[in-house]
C-alpha positions as CSV (number, residue, x, y, z in Angstrom):
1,X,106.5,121.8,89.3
2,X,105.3,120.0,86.4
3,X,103.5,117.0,87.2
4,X,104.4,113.6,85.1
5,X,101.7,111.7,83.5
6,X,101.7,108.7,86.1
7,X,101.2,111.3,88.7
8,X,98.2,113.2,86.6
9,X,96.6,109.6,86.4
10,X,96.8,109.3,89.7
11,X,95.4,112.8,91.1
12,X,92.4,111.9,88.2
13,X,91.9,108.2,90.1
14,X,92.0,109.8,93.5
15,X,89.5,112.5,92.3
16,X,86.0,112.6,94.1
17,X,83.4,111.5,91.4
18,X,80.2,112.0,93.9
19,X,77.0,111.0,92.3
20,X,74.8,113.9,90.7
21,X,72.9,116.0,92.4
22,X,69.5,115.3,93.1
23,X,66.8,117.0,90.8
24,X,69.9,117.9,88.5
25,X,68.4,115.9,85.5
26,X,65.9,118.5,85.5
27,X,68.2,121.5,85.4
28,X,70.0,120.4,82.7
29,X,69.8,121.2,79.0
30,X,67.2,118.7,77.4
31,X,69.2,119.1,74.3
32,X,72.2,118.6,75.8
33,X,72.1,115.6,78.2
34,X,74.4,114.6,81.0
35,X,76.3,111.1,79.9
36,X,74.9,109.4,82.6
37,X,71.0,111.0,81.5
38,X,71.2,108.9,77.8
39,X,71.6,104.9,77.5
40,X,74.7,103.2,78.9
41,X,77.6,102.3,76.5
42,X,78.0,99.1,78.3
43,X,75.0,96.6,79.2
44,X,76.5,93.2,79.3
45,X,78.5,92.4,82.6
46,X,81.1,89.8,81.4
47,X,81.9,92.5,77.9
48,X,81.9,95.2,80.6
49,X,84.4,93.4,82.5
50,X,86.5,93.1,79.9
51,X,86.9,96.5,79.6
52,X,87.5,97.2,82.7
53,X,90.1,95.1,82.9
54,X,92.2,96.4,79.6
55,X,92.0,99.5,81.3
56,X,92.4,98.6,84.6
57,X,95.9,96.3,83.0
58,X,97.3,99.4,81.2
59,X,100.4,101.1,82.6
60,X,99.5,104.6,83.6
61,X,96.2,103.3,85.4
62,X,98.0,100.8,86.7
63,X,101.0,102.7,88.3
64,X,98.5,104.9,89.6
65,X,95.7,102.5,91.0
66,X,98.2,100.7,92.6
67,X,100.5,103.3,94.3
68,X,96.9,104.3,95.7
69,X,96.2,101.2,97.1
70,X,100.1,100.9,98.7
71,X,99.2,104.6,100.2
72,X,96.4,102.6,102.4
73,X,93.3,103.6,100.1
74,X,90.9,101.3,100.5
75,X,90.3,98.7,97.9
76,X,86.3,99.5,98.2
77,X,87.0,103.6,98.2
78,X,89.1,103.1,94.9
79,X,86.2,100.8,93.5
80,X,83.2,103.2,93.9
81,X,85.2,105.7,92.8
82,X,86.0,104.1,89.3
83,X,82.4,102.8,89.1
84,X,80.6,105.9,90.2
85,X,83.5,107.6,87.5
86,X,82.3,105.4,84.6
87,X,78.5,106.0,85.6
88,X,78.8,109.9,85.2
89,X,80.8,109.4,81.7
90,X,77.5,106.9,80.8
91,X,79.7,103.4,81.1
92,X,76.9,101.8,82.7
93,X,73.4,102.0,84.7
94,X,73.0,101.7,88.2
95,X,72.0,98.1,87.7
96,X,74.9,97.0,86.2
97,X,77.3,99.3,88.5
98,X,76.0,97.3,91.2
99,X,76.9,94.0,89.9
100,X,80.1,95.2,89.1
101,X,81.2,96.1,92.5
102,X,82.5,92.6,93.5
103,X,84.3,91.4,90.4
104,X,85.8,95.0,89.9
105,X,86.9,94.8,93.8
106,X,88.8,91.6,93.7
107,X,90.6,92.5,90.3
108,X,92.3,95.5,92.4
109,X,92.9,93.4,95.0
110,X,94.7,90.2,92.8
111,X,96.5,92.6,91.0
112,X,98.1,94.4,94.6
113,X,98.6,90.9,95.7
114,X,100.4,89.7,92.6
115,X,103.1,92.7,93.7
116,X,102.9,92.2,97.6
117,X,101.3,95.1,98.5
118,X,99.5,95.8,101.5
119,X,96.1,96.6,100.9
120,X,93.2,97.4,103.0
121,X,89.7,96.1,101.9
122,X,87.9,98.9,103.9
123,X,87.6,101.7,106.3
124,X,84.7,101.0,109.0
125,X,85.4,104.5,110.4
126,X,85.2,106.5,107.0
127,X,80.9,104.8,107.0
128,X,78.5,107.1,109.0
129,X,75.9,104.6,108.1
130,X,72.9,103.8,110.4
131,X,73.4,100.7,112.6
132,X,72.3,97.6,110.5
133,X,72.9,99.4,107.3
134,X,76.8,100.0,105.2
135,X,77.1,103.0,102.5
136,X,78.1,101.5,98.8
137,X,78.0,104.5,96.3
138,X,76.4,107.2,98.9
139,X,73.0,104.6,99.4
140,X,72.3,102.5,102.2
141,X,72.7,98.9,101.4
142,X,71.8,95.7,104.0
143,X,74.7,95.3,106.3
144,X,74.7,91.6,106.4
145,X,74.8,91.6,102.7
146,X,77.4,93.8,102.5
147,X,79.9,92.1,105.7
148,X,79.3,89.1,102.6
149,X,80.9,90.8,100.6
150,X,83.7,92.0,102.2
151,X,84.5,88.7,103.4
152,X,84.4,87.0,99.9
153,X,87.3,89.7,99.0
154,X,89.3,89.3,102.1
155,X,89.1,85.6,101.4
156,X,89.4,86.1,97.8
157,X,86.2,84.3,97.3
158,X,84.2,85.5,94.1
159,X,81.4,84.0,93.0
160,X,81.8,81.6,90.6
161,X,81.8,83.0,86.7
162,X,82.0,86.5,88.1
163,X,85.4,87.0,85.7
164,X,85.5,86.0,82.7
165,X,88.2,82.7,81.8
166,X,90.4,85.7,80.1
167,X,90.7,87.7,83.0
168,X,91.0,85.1,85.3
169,X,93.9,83.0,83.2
170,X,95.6,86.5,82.8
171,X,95.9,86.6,86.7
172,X,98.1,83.5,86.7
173,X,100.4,84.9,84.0
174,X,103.5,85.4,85.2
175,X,104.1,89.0,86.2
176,X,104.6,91.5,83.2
177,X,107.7,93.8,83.3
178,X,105.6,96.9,84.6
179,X,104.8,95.0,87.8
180,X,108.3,93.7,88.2
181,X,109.2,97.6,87.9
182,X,106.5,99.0,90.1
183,X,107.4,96.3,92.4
184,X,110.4,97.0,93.2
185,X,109.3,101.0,93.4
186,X,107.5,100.4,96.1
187,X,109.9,98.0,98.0
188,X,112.7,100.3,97.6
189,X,110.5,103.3,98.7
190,X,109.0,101.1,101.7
191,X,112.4,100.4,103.1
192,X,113.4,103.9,102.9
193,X,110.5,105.0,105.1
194,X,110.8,102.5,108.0
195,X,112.5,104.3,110.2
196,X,116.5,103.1,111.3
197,X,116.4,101.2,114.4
198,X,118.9,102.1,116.9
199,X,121.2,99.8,118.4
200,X,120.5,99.6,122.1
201,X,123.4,99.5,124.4
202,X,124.0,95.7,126.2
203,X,123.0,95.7,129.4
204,X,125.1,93.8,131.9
205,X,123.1,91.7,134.0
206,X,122.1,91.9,137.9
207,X,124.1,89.4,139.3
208,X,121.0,86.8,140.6
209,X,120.8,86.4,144.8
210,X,120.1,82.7,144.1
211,X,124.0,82.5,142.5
212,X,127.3,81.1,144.6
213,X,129.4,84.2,145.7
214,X,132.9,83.6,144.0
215,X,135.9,82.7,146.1
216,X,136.9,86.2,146.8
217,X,134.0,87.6,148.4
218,X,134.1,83.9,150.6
219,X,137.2,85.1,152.2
């Protein structure tokens, strides 16, 4: 069966972009570089953000972002795996990936809660870190730093200045008529999945010992 181009978007989102192999760099092609090997398209966080936000806003990427996040993938899986994405196709540098991680976070998260779906922020049990430490893009980052930042996005708390005025006054917009579609989508397919509850039978109940016996059972 064919697959349509929302659901081709989607299977590309859900893809797993791991990081390169170590000591690949140096069994590559010198003349031939990796993207992520030459200098980053993108060095400027707010400009980057912008980007990632037109492409975040358009409708296939949309559809398919979001029907991820209403299938209970985490809102931090999905994020590393668009940043780590754009830092193989040489997007950005480490550095800036980094800093993108919390802005890029919370714009999945307003744009599932602008459609009422119900997101996770993320899995504890998908991290084999080392006590004291989390996983963020297969390194080991401080865990009290990073319990920070998952509460800033469960609060939807972002630093100040972290979006730009244009992504932020789009966010208030009122919803565009690819949302009202999608959801509705998801609602319809929701309710179609909770299972039917059966009526129970009404149970009479156990006359009580403390009650007056009726007249009959007097005589």
């Amino acid at each position: 069966m064919e697959l349509t181009e929302a659901q081709q978007e989607q299977n590309k989102v859900a893809s797993n972009f791991g990081a390169p192999i170590a000591g690949q760099s140096l069994t590559n092609d010198p003349e031939n570089p990796a993207p992520f090997e030459s200098a980053p398209r993108n060095t400027a966080l707010h400009q980057t953000l912008e980007k990632i936000w037109g492409h975040m806003i358009s409708p296939k990427f949309y559809i398919a972002s979001m029907k991820l996040l209403d299938d209970q993938v985490p809102v931090m899986s999905l994020t590393e795996l668009y940043l780590m994405n754009g830092f193989q196709e040489g997007q950005w540098n480490p550095d800036l990936m980094m800093m993108l991680v919390e802005p890029v976070a919370y714009m999945f998260i307003a744009l599932a809660e602008r459609i009422n779906i119900d997101y996770i922020v993320y899995d504890q049990q998908e991290d084999d870190a080392e006590e004291g430490e989390e996983n963020l893009f297969g390194l080991k980052v401080d865990e009290e730093k990073f319990e920070m930042l998952l509460e800033n996005l469960k609060d939807l708390k972002v630093p100040e200045g972290s979006l730009t005025r244009e992504i932020e006054t789009s966010l208030k917009t009122p919803l565009r008529e690819v949302e009202l579609e999608l959801k509705e989508e998801l609602k319809e397919d929701n309710e179609q999945e909770q299972p039917e509850q059966l009526e129970q039978p009404e149970e009479t109940p156990e006359p009580s010992l403390l009650e007056r016996p009726s007249q009959n059972e007097e005589a």
